[in-house]
TIVO-2410 file (N, C-alpha, C; in nm, 3 decimals):
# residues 158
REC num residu      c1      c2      c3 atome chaine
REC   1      X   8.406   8.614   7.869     N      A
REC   1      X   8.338   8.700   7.963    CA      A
REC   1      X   8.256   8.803   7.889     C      A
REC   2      X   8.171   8.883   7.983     N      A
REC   2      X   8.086   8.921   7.891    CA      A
REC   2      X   8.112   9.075   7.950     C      A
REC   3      X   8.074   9.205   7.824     N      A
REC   3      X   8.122   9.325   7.826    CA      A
REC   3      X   7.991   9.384   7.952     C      A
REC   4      X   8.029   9.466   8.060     N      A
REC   4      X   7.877   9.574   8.101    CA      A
REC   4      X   7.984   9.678   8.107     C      A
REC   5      X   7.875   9.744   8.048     N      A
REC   5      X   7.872   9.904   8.093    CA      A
REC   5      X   7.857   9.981   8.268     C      A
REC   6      X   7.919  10.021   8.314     N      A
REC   6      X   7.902  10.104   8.433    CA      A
REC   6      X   7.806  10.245   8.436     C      A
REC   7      X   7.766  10.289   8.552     N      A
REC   7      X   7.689  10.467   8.532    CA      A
REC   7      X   7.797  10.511   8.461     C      A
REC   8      X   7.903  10.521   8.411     N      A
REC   8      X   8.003  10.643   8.403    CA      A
REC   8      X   8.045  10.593   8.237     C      A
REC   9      X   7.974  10.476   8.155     N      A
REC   9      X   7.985  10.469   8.035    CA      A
REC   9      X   8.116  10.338   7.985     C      A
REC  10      X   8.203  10.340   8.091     N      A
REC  10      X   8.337  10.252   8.051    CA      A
REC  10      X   8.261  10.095   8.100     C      A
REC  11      X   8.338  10.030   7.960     N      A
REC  11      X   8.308   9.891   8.017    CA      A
REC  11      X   8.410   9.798   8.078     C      A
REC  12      X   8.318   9.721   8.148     N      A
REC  12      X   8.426   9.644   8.267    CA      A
REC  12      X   8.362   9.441   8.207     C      A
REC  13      X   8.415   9.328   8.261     N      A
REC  13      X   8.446   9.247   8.247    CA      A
REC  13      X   8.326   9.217   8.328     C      A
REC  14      X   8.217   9.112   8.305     N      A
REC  14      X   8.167   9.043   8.435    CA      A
REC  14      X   8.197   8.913   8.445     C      A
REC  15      X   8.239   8.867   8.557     N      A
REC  15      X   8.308   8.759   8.619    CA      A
REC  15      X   8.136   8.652   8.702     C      A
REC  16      X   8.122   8.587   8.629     N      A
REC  16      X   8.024   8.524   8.722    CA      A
REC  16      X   8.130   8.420   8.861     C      A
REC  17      X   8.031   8.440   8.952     N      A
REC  17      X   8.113   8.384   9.107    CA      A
REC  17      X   8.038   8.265   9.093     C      A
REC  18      X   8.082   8.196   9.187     N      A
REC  18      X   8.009   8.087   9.248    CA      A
REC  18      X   7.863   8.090   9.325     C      A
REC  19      X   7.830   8.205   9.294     N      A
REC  19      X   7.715   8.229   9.384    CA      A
REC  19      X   7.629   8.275   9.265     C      A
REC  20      X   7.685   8.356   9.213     N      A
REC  20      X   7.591   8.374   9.047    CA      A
REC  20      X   7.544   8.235   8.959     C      A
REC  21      X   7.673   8.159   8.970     N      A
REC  21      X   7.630   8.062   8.854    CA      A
REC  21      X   7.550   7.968   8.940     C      A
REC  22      X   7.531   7.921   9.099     N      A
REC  22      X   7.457   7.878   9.186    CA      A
REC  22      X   7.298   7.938   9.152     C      A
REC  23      X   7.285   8.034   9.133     N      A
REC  23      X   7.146   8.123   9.103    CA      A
REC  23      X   7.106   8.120   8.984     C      A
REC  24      X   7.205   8.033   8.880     N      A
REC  24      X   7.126   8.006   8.803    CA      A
REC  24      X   7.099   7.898   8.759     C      A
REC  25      X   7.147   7.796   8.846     N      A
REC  25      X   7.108   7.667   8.809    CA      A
REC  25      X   6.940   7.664   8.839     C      A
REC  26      X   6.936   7.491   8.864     N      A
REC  26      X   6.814   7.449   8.855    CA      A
REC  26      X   6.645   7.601   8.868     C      A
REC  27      X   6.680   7.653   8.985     N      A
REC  27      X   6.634   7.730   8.994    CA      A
REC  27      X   6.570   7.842   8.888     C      A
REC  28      X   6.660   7.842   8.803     N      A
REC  28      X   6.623   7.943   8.684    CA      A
REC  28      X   6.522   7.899   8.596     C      A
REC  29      X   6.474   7.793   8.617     N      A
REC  29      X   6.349   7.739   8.535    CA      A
REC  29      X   6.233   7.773   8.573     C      A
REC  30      X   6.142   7.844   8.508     N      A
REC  30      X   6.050   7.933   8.507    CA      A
REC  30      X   5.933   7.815   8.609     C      A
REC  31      X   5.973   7.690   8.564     N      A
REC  31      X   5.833   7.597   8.652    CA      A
REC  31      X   5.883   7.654   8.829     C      A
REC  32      X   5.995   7.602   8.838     N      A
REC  32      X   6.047   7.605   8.919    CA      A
REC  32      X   6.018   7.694   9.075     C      A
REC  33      X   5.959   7.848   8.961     N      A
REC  33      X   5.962   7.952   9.020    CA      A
REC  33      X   5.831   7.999   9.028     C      A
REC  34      X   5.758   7.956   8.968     N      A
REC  34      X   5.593   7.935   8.991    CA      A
REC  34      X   5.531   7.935   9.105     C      A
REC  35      X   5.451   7.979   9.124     N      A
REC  35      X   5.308   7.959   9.205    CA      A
REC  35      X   5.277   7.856   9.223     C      A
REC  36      X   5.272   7.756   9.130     N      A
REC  36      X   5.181   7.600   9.124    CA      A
REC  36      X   5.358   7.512   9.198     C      A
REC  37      X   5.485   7.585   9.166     N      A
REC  37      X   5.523   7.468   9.243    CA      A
REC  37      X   5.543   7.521   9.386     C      A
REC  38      X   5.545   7.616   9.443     N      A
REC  38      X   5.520   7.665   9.549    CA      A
REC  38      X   5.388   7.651   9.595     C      A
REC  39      X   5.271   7.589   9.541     N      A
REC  39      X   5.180   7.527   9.624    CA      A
REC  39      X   5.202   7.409   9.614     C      A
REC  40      X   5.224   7.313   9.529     N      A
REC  40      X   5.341   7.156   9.517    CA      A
REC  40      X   5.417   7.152   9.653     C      A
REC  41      X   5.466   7.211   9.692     N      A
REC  41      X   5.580   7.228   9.783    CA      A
REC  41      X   5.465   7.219   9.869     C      A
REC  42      X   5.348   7.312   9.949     N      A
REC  42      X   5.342   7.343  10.023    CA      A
REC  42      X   5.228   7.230  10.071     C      A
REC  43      X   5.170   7.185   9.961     N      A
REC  43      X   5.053   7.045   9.970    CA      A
REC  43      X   5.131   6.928   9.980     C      A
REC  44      X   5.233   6.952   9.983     N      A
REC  44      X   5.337   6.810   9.996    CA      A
REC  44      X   5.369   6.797  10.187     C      A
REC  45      X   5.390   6.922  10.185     N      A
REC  45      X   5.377   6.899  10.323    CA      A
REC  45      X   5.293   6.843  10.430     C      A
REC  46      X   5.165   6.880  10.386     N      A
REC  46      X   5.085   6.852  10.449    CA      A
REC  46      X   5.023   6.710  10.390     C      A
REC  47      X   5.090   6.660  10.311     N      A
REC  47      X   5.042   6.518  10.250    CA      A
REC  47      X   5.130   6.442  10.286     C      A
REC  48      X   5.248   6.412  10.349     N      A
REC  48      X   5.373   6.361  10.350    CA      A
REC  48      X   5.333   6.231  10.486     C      A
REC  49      X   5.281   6.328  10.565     N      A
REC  49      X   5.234   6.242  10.690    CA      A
REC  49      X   5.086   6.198  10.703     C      A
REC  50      X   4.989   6.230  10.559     N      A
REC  50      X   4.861   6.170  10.598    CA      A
REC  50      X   4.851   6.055  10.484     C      A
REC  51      X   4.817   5.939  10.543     N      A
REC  51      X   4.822   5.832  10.485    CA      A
REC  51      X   4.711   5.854  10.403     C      A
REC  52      X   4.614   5.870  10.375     N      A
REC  52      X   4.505   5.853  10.317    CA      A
REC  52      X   4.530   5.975  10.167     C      A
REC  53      X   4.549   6.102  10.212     N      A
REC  53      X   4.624   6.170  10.100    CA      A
REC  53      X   4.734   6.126  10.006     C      A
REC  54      X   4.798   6.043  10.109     N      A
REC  54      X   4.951   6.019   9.984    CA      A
REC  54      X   4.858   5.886   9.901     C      A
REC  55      X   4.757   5.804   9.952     N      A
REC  55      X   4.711   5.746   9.875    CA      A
REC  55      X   4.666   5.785   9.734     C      A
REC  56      X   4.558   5.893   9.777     N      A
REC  56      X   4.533   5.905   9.679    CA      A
REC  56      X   4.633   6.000   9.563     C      A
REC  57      X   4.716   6.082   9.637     N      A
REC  57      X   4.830   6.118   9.549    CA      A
REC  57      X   4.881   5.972   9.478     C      A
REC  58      X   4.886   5.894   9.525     N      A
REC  58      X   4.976   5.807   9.427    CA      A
REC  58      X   4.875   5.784   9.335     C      A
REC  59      X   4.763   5.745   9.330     N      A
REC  59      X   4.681   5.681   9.247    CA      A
REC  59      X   4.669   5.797   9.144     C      A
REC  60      X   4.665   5.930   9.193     N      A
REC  60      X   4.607   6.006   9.071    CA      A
REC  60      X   4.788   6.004   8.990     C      A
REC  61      X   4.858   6.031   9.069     N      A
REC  61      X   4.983   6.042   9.008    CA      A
REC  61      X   5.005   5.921   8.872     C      A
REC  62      X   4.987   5.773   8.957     N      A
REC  62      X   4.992   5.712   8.832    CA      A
REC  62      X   4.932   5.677   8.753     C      A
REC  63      X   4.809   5.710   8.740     N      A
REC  63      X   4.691   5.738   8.678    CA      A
REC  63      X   4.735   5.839   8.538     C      A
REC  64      X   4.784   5.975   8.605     N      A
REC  64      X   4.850   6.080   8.538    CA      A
REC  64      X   4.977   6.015   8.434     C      A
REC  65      X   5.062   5.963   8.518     N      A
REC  65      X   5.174   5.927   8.461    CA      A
REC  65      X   5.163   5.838   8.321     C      A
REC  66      X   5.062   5.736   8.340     N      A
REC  66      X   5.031   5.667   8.260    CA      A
REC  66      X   4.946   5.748   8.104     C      A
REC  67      X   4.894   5.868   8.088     N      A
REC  67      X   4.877   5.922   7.975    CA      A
REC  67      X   5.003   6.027   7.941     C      A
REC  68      X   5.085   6.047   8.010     N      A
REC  68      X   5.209   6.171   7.935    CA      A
REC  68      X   5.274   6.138   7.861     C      A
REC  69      X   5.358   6.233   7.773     N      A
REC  69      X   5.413   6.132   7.648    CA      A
REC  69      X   5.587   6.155   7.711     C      A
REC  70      X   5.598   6.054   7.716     N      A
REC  70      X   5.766   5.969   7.794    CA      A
REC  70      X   5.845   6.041   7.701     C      A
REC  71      X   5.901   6.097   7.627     N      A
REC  71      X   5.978   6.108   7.531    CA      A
REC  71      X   6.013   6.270   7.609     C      A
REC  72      X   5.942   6.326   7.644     N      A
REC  72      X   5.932   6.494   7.699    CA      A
REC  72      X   6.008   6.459   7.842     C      A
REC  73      X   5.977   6.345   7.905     N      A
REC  73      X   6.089   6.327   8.060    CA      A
REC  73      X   6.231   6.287   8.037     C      A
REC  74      X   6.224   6.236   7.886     N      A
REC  74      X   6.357   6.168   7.828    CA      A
REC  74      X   6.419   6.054   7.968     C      A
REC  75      X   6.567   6.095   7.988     N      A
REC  75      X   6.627   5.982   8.063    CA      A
REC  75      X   6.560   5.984   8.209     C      A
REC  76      X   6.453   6.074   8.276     N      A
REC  76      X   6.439   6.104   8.365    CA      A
REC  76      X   6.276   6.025   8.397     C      A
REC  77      X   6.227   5.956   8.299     N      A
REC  77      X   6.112   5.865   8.278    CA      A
REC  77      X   6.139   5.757   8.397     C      A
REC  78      X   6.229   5.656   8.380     N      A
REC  78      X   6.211   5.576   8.494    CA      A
REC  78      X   6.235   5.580   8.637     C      A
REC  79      X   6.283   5.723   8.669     N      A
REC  79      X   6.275   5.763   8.784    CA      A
REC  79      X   6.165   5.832   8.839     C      A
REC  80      X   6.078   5.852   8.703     N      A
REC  80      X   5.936   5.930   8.784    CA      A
REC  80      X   5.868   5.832   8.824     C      A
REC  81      X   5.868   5.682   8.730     N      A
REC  81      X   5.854   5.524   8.788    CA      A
REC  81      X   5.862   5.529   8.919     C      A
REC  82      X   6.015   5.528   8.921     N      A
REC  82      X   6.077   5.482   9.109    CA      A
REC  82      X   5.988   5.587   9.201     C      A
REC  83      X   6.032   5.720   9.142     N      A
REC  83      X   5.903   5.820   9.258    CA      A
REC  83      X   5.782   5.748   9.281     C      A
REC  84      X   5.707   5.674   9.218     N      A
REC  84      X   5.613   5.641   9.237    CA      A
REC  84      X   5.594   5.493   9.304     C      A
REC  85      X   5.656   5.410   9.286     N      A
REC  85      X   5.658   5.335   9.375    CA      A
REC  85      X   5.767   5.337   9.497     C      A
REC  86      X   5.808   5.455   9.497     N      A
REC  86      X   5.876   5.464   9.671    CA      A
REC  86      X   5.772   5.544   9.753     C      A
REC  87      X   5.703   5.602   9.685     N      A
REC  87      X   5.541   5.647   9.777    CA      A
REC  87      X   5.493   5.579   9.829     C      A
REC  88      X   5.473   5.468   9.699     N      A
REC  88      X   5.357   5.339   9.746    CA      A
REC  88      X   5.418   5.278   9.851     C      A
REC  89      X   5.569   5.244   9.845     N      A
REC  89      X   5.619   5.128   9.956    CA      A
REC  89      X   5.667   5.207  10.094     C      A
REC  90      X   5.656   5.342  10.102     N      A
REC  90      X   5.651   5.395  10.227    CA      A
REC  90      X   5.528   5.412  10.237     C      A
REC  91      X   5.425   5.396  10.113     N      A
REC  91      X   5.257   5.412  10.236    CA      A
REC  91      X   5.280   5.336  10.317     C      A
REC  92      X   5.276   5.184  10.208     N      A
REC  92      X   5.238   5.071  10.270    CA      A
REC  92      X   5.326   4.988  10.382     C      A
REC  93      X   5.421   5.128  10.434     N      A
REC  93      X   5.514   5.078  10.542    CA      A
REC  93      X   5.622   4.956  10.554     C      A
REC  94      X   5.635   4.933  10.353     N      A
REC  94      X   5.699   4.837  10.327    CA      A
REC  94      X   5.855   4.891  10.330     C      A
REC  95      X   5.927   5.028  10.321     N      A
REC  95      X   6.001   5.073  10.300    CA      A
REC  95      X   6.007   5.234  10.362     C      A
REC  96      X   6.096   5.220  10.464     N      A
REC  96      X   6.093   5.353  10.577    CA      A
REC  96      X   6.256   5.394  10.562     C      A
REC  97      X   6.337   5.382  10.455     N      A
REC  97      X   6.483   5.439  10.462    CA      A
REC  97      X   6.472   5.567  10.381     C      A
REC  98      X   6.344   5.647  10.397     N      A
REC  98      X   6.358   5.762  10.284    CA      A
REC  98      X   6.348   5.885  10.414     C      A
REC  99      X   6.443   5.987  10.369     N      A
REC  99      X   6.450   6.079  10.454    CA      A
REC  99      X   6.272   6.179  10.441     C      A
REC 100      X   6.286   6.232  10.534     N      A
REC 100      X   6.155   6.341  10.515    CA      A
REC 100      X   6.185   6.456  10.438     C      A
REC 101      X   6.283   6.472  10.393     N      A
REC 101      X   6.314   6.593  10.300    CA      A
REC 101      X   6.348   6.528  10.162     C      A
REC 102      X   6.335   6.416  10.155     N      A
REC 102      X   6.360   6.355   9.960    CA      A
REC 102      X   6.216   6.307  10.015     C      A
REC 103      X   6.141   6.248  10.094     N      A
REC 103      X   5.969   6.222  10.072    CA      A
REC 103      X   5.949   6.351  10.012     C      A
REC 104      X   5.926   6.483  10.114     N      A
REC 104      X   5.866   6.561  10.062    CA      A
REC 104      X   5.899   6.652   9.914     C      A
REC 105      X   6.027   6.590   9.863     N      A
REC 105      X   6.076   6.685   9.715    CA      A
REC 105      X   5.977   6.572   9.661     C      A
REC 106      X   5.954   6.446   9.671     N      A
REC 106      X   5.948   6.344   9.564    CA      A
REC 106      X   5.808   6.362   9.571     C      A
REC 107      X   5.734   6.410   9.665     N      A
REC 107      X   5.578   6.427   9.667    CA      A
REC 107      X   5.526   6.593   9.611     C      A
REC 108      X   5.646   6.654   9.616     N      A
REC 108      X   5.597   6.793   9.538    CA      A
REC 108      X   5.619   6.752   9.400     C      A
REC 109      X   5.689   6.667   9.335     N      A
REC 109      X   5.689   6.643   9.220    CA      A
REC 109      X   5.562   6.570   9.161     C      A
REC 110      X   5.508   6.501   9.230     N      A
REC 110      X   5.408   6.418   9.217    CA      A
REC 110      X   5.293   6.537   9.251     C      A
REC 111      X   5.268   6.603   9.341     N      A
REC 111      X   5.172   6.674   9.306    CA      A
REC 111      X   5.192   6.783   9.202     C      A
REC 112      X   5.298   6.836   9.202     N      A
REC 112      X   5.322   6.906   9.020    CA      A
REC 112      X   5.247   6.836   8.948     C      A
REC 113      X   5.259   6.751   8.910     N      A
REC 113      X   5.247   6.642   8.811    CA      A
REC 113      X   5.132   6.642   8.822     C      A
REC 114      X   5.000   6.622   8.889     N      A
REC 114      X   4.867   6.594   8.903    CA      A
REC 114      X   4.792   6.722   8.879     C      A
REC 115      X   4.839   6.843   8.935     N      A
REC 115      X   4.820   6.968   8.904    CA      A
REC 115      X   4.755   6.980   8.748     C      A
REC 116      X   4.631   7.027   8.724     N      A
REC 116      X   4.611   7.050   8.567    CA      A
REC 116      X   4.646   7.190   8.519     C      A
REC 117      X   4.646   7.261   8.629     N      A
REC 117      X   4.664   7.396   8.606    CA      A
REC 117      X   4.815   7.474   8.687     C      A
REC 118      X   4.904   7.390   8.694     N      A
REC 118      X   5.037   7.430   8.678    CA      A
REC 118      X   5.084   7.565   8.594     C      A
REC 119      X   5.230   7.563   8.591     N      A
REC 119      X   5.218   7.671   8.511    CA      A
REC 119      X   5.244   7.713   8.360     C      A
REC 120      X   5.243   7.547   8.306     N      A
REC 120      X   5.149   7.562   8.193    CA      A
REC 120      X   5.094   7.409   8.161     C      A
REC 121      X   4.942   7.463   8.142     N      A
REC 121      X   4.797   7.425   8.187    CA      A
REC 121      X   4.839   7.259   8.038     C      A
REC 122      X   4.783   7.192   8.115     N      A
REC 122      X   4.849   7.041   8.091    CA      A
REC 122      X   4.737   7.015   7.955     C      A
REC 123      X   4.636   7.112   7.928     N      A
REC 123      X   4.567   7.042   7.797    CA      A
REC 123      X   4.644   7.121   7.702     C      A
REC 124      X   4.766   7.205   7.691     N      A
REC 124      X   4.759   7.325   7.655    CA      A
REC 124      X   4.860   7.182   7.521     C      A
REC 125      X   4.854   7.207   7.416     N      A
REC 125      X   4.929   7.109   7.323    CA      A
REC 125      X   5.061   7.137   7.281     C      A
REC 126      X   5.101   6.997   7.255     N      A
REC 126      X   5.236   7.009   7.283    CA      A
REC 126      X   5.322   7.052   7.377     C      A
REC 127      X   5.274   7.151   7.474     N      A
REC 127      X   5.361   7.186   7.522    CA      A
REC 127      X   5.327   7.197   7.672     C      A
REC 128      X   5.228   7.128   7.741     N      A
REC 128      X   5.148   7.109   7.850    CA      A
REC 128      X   5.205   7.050   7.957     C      A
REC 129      X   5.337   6.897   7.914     N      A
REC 129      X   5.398   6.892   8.011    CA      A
REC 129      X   5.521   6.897   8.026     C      A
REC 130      X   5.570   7.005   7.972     N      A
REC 130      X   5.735   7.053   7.975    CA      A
REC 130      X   5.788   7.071   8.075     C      A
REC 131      X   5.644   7.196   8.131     N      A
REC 131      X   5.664   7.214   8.316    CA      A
REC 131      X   5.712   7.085   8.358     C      A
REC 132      X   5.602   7.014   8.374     N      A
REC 132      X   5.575   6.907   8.486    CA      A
REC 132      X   5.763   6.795   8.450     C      A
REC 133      X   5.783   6.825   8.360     N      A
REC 133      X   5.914   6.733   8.281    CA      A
REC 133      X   6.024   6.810   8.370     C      A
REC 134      X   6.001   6.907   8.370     N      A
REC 134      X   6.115   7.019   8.440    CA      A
REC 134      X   6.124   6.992   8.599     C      A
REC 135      X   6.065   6.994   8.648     N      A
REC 135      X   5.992   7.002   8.801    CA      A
REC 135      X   6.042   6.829   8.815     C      A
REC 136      X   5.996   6.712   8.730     N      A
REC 136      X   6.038   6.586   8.761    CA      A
REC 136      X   6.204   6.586   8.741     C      A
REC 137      X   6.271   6.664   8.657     N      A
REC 137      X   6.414   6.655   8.646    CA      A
REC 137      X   6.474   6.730   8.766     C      A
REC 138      X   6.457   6.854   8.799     N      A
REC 138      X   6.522   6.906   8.873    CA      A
REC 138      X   6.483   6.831   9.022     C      A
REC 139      X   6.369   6.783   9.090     N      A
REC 139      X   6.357   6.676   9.247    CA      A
REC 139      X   6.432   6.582   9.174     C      A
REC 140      X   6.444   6.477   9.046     N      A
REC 140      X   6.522   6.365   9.029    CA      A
REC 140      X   6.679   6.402   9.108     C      A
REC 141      X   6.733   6.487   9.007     N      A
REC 141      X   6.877   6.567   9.089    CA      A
REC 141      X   6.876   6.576   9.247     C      A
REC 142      X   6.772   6.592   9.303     N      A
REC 142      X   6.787   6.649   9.412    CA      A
REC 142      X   6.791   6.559   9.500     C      A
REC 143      X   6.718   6.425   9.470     N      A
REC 143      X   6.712   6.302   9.571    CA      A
REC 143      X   6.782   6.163   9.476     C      A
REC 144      X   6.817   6.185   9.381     N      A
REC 144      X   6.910   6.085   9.352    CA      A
REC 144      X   6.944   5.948   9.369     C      A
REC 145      X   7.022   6.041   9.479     N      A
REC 145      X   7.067   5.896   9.600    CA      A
REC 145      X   6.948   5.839   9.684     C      A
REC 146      X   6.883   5.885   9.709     N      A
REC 146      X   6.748   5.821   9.746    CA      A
REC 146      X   6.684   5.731   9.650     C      A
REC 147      X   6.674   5.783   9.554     N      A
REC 147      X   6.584   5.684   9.468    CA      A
REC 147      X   6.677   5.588   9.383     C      A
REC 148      X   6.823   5.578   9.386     N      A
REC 148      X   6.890   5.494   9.367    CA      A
REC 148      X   6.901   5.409   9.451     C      A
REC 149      X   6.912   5.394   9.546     N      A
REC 149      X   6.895   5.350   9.696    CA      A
REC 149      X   6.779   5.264   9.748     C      A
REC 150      X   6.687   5.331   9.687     N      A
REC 150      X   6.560   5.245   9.671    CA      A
REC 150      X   6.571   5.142   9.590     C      A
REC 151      X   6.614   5.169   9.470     N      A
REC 151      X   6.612   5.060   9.377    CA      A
REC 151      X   6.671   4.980   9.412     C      A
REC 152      X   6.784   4.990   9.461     N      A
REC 152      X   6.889   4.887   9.549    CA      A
REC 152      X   6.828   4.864   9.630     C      A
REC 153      X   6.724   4.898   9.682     N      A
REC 153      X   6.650   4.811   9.781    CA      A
REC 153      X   6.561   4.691   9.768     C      A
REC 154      X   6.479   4.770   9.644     N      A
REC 154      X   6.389   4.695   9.545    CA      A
REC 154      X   6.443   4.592   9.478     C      A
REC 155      X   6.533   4.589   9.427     N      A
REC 155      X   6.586   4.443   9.363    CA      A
REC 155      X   6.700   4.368   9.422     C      A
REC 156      X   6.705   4.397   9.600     N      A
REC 156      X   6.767   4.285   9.670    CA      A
REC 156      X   6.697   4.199   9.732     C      A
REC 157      X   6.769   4.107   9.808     N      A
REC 157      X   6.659   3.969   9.934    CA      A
REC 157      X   6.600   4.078  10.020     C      A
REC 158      X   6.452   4.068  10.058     N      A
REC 158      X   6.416   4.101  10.125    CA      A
REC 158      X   6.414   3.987  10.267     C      A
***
Protein backbone atom coordinates (compact mmCIF):
# COMPACT_ATOMS: atom_id res chain seq x y z
CA UNK A 1 0.00 0.00 0.00
CA UNK A 2 1.04 3.21 -0.60
CA UNK A 3 1.97 6.08 2.19
CA UNK A 4 -0.44 9.81 1.80
CA UNK A 5 -0.11 12.40 3.80
CA UNK A 6 -3.36 14.11 5.26
CA UNK A 7 -3.95 18.36 5.84
CA UNK A 8 -2.75 17.67 9.40
CA UNK A 9 0.80 16.06 8.20
CA UNK A 10 0.26 12.21 9.61
CA UNK A 11 0.36 9.54 7.14
CA UNK A 12 -2.39 7.12 6.53
CA UNK A 13 -2.50 3.88 4.22
CA UNK A 14 -4.33 4.19 0.75
CA UNK A 15 -6.47 1.29 0.09
CA UNK A 16 -7.48 1.30 -3.60
CA UNK A 17 -11.47 0.03 -3.79
CA UNK A 18 -13.02 -1.52 -6.46
CA UNK A 19 -14.08 1.54 -7.89
CA UNK A 20 -10.54 3.11 -7.94
CA UNK A 21 -8.87 0.24 -9.56
CA UNK A 22 -12.20 0.21 -12.08
CA UNK A 23 -10.99 3.95 -13.00
CA UNK A 24 -8.08 2.87 -13.86
CA UNK A 25 -8.38 0.34 -16.10
CA UNK A 26 -8.80 0.49 -19.76
CA UNK A 27 -9.86 3.93 -19.44
CA UNK A 28 -6.61 5.36 -18.19
CA UNK A 29 -5.10 5.32 -21.60
CA UNK A 30 -4.49 8.65 -22.74
CA UNK A 31 -6.04 7.50 -26.53
CA UNK A 32 -8.82 6.50 -24.82
CA UNK A 33 -9.52 9.83 -23.34
CA UNK A 34 -9.01 11.95 -26.34
CA UNK A 35 -10.93 14.11 -28.43
CA UNK A 36 -10.30 12.01 -31.66
CA UNK A 37 -11.81 8.98 -29.80
CA UNK A 38 -14.71 10.84 -28.61
CA UNK A 39 -15.34 11.93 -32.14
CA UNK A 40 -14.65 7.93 -33.18
CA UNK A 41 -17.40 7.28 -30.87
CA UNK A 42 -19.55 9.88 -32.04
CA UNK A 43 -19.05 9.28 -36.15
CA UNK A 44 -19.66 5.72 -35.38
CA UNK A 45 -22.88 6.49 -34.53
CA UNK A 46 -23.98 8.05 -37.12
CA UNK A 47 -22.21 5.51 -39.52
CA UNK A 48 -23.53 2.34 -37.90
CA UNK A 49 -26.92 2.59 -39.75
CA UNK A 50 -25.81 4.24 -43.12
CA UNK A 51 -24.90 1.74 -45.51
CA UNK A 52 -23.02 3.70 -47.86
CA UNK A 53 -20.70 5.22 -44.95
CA UNK A 54 -19.87 1.91 -43.32
CA UNK A 55 -18.83 1.16 -46.88
CA UNK A 56 -16.65 3.30 -47.28
CA UNK A 57 -15.39 3.01 -43.62
CA UNK A 58 -14.50 -0.44 -44.40
CA UNK A 59 -12.60 0.23 -47.48
CA UNK A 60 -10.57 3.05 -46.04
CA UNK A 61 -10.16 0.95 -42.86
CA UNK A 62 -8.66 -1.86 -44.83
CA UNK A 63 -6.91 0.05 -47.02
CA UNK A 64 -5.36 1.61 -43.64
CA UNK A 65 -4.92 -1.66 -42.04
CA UNK A 66 -3.02 -3.01 -44.76
CA UNK A 67 0.10 -0.34 -44.37
CA UNK A 68 0.46 -0.49 -40.23
CA UNK A 69 3.16 -2.33 -38.85
CA UNK A 70 1.36 -5.64 -37.11
CA UNK A 71 3.94 -6.12 -34.57
CA UNK A 72 2.58 -2.65 -32.54
CA UNK A 73 -1.24 -4.58 -32.36
CA UNK A 74 0.79 -7.69 -31.24
CA UNK A 75 -1.87 -10.58 -30.28
CA UNK A 76 -4.66 -8.17 -31.02
CA UNK A 77 -3.76 -8.12 -35.06
CA UNK A 78 -6.18 -10.77 -36.09
CA UNK A 79 -8.98 -9.42 -34.44
CA UNK A 80 -8.64 -6.03 -36.07
CA UNK A 81 -8.92 -8.69 -39.23
CA UNK A 82 -12.29 -10.08 -37.76
CA UNK A 83 -13.41 -6.22 -37.04
CA UNK A 84 -13.14 -5.85 -40.42
CA UNK A 85 -14.77 -8.38 -41.98
CA UNK A 86 -17.76 -8.43 -39.48
CA UNK A 87 -18.47 -4.84 -40.98
CA UNK A 88 -18.26 -6.13 -44.33
CA UNK A 89 -20.68 -9.20 -43.60
CA UNK A 90 -23.20 -7.04 -41.71
CA UNK A 91 -23.02 -4.47 -44.69
CA UNK A 92 -23.59 -6.98 -46.96
CA UNK A 93 -26.47 -8.36 -44.76
CA UNK A 94 -24.63 -11.60 -44.79
CA UNK A 95 -24.38 -11.65 -40.96
CA UNK A 96 -27.00 -9.75 -38.51
CA UNK A 97 -26.04 -11.60 -34.92
CA UNK A 98 -23.96 -8.48 -33.88
CA UNK A 99 -25.47 -6.40 -31.20
CA UNK A 100 -25.70 -2.48 -31.90
CA UNK A 101 -23.48 -1.70 -29.08
CA UNK A 102 -20.30 -4.18 -30.17
CA UNK A 103 -21.26 -2.69 -34.07
CA UNK A 104 -20.84 0.58 -32.77
CA UNK A 105 -17.43 -0.08 -30.34
CA UNK A 106 -16.10 -2.11 -33.45
CA UNK A 107 -16.83 0.93 -35.84
CA UNK A 108 -15.29 3.54 -33.42
CA UNK A 109 -12.29 1.49 -33.61
CA UNK A 110 -12.25 1.46 -37.21
CA UNK A 111 -12.79 5.01 -37.48
CA UNK A 112 -9.87 5.62 -34.85
CA UNK A 113 -7.93 3.81 -37.06
CA UNK A 114 -8.64 5.87 -40.35
CA UNK A 115 -8.34 9.08 -38.39
CA UNK A 116 -4.80 10.68 -39.50
CA UNK A 117 -4.96 13.10 -36.95
CA UNK A 118 -5.90 11.13 -33.81
CA UNK A 119 -4.18 11.73 -30.89
CA UNK A 120 -1.05 11.00 -32.09
CA UNK A 121 -0.86 12.10 -35.70
CA UNK A 122 -0.22 8.68 -37.67
CA UNK A 123 2.89 10.15 -39.86
CA UNK A 124 4.39 11.03 -36.58
CA UNK A 125 7.42 7.97 -36.58
CA UNK A 126 7.55 5.26 -34.79
CA UNK A 127 5.22 6.10 -32.72
CA UNK A 128 2.04 7.13 -34.89
CA UNK A 129 0.12 4.05 -34.28
CA UNK A 130 0.37 3.20 -30.64
CA UNK A 131 -2.86 5.22 -30.21
CA UNK A 132 -4.72 3.54 -32.82
CA UNK A 133 -3.02 -0.11 -31.23
CA UNK A 134 -4.53 1.04 -27.90
CA UNK A 135 -8.06 2.02 -28.98
CA UNK A 136 -7.98 -1.55 -31.20
CA UNK A 137 -7.03 -3.45 -27.82
CA UNK A 138 -9.19 -1.93 -25.43
CA UNK A 139 -12.97 -2.34 -28.16
CA UNK A 140 -11.14 -6.00 -28.79
CA UNK A 141 -11.81 -6.56 -24.76
CA UNK A 142 -14.91 -5.05 -24.97
CA UNK A 143 -16.70 -7.14 -27.72
CA UNK A 144 -14.80 -10.27 -27.50
CA UNK A 145 -17.51 -12.47 -27.45
CA UNK A 146 -18.81 -10.94 -30.43
CA UNK A 147 -16.04 -11.27 -32.55
CA UNK A 148 -15.37 -14.75 -31.32
CA UNK A 149 -18.76 -15.58 -32.20
CA UNK A 150 -18.36 -14.35 -35.47
CA UNK A 151 -15.61 -16.41 -36.19
CA UNK A 152 -17.63 -19.30 -35.11
CA UNK A 153 -19.83 -18.20 -37.46
CA UNK A 154 -17.40 -17.72 -40.22
CA UNK A 155 -15.90 -21.09 -40.22
CA UNK A 156 -19.18 -23.14 -39.80
CA UNK A 157 -21.97 -24.68 -42.62
CA UNK A 158 -23.63 -21.97 -43.72
Amino acid sequence: MKDLKTKSGTKTKARLTPKKIEGLSPYSKPALRSEAFARALTDAKSCVDDRDRLQTLFDEAARKAATVPRDLFKEYWPYLQTMLRLVRAHHREEYDQVTHDSLLWIVAALNYLVDPFDLIPDKTPFLGFIDDAAVVEFVVDRTRQTLDDFMTWETGPR
